[in-house]
C-alpha positions in Angstrom: 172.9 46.8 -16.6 171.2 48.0 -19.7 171.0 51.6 -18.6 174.6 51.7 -17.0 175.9 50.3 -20.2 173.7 53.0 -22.5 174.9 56.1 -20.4 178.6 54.8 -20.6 178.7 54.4 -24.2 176.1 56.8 -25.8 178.5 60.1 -23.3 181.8 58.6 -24.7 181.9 60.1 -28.5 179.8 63.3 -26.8 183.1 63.7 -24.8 185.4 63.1 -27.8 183.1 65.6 -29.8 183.1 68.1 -26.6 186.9 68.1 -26.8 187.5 68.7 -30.6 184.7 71.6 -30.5 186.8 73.0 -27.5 190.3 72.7 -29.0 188.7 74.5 -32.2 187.4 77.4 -30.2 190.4 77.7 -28.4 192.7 77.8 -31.1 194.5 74.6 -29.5 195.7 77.0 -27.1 194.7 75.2 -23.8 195.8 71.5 -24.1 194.1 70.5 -20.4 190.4 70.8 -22.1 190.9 69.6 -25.6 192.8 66.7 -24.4 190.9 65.9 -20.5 187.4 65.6 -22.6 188.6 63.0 -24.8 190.4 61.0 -22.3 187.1 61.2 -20.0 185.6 59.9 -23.5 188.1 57.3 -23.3 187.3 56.3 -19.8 183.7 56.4 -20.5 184.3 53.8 -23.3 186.0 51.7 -21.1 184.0 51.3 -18.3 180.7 50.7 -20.8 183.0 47.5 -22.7 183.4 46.6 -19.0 179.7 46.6 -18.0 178.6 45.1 -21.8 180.7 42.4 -21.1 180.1 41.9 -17.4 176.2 41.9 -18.5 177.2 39.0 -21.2 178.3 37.3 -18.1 175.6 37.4 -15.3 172.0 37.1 -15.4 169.4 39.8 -15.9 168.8 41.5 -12.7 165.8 43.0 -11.5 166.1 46.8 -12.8 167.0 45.0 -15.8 163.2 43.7 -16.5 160.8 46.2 -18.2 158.0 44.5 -16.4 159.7 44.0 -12.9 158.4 45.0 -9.7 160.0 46.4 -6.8 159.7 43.5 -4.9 161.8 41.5 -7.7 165.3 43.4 -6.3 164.6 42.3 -2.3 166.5 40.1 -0.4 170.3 40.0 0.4 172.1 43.0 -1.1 175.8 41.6 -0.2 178.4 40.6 3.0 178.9 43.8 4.3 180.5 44.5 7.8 178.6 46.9 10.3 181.5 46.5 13.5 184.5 46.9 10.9 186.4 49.9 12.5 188.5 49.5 9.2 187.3 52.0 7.0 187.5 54.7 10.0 191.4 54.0 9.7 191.0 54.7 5.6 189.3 57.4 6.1 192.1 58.7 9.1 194.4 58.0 6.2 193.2 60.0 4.3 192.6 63.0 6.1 196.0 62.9 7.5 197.0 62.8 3.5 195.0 65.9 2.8 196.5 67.5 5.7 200.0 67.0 4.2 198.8 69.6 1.4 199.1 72.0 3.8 201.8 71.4 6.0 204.5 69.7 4.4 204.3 66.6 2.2 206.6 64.8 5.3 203.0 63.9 6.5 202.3 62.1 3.4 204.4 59.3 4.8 202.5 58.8 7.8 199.2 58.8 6.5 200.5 56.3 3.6 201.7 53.6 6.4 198.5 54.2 8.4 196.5 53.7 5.0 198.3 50.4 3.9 197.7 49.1 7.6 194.1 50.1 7.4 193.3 48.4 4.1 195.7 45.3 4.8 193.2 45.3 8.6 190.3 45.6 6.1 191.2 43.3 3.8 192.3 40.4 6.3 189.2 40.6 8.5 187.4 37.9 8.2 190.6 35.9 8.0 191.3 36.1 11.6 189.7 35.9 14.9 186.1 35.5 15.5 184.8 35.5 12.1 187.9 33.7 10.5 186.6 31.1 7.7 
């Protein structure tokens, strides 16, 4: 995580620079870029505390060794499910959400139930049926 962490934290104070230097040459006229690039500065900061102290946490991983092969990072990855028609229902959701944009926000409501059942289906799969712990 040493590289995640390093990009994090070294493009947090550029941000916070980026937005001062902005304001100035703006006159503090335009309050979207003088105050989104320290926020995204802010973000920055927070998910690079996140990852230093997730990396306190874990053991090195593979990427992590300077000497490390390529070999080092095989083997299982994660539980991930290839027959999950889930994330097609998400994915529905959100289409139907976008759609509202351009025909009346009354759709928002019926992609918002279909994305809660989707992610509640997604979330409860393995809790059920044939793979049910």
């Amino acid at each position: 995580m040493k590289i995640e962490i390093r990009l994090f934290l070294w493009l947090a104070p550029f941000f916070l620079a980026a937005g001062v230097v902005y304001g100035f040459l703006t006159n503090w006229e335009e309050p979207v870029g003088y105050l989104g690039m320290p926020l995204v500065g802010g973000l920055m900061a927070m998910v690079g505390a996140y990852l230093a102290l997730t990396a306190r946490r874990i053991d090195p991983r593979p990427e992590d060794d300077e000497e490390g092969e390529i070999a080092d990072g095989a083997g299982d990855q994660g539980v991930y499910s290839p027959w999950s028609w889930w994330p097609l229902v998400i994915g529905a959701a959100a289409a139907v959400g976008f759609l509202s944009l351009a025909v009346g926000w009354w759709v928002m409501y019926i992609g918002l139930i279909l994305g809660v059942i989707g992610l509640v289906g997604w979330v409860f799969e393995y809790s059920r049926g044939q793979h049910a712990h």
